[in-house]
N, C-alpha and C positions, 0 to 999 in steps of 0.2 A: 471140756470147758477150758483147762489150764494151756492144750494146743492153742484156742483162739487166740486166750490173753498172752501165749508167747510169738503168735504171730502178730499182731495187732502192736505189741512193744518192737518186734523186730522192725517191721516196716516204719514206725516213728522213728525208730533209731535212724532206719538207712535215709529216712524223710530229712530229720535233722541234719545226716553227714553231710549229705546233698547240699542243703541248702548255707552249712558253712562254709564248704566247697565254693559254692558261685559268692559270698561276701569277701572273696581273697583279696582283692588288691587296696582294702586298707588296715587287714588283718595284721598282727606282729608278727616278728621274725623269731623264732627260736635261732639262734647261733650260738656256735661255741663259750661266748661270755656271758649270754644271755638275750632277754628278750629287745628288741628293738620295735619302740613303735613309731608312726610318723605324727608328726604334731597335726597335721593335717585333718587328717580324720583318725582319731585313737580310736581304734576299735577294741573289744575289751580279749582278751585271747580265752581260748579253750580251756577248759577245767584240764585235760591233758599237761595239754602245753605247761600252767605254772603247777602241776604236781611232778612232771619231768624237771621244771627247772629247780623245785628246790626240795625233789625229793621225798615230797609228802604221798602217801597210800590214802589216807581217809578223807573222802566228799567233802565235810563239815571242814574240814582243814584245810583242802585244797579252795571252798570255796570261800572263806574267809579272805583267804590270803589273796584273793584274788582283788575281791575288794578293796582289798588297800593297797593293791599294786596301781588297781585304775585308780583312787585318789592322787597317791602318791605321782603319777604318771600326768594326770590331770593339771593339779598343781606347780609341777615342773613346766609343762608346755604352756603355762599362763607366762611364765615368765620371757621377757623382751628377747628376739634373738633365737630362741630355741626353735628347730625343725626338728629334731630328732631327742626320743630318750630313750637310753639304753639300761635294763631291770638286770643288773648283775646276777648269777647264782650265788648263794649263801657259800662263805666258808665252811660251815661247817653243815652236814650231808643232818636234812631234816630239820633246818633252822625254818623260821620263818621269818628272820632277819634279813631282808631282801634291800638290795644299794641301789638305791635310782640316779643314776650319772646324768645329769642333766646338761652340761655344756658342751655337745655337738648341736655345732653350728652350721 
């Protein structure tokens, strides 16, 4: 029984990768200063992606934080002018003190 439910989880997984795979082109960018989204269409980024960007290990924390990144990101690209916003990583490793740069134009 526990072979199915690890197959059955495997194949969602690969199901899921997939299918974030083909949403790429209005997905964020991870770079070196952090996430970049386009105002365009803010796609919201992977649990991965902001537990790399600010260091976090635990679900509940990375998914939090994520949350308030797409508000945060949200609310930036409401404003006149903005195409792009860029999610700095935190100074300090494990914060969830995340800087949303809002004036790329």
């Amino acid at each position: 029984m526990n072979r199915h439910i690890l197959q059955s989880t495997l194949g969602l997984t690969l199901l899921l990768s997939a299918a974030a795979a083909a949403a790429g082109p209005g997905m964020p960018t991870l770079t070196a200063n952090g996430l970049v989204f386009d105002c365009q269409a803010p796609a919201m980024p992977s649990q991965r992606q902001v537990g790399e960007l600010t260091g976090q290990a635990n679900f509940s924390q990375v998914y939090a934080t994520r949350a308030r990144v797409m508000g945060d990101v949200r609310r930036a690209c409401n404003r006149q002018g903005i195409t792009r916003v860029v999610v700095q990583r935190p100074s300090q490793p494990a914060s969830t003190g995340l800087a949303v740069q809002a004036p790329v134009r």
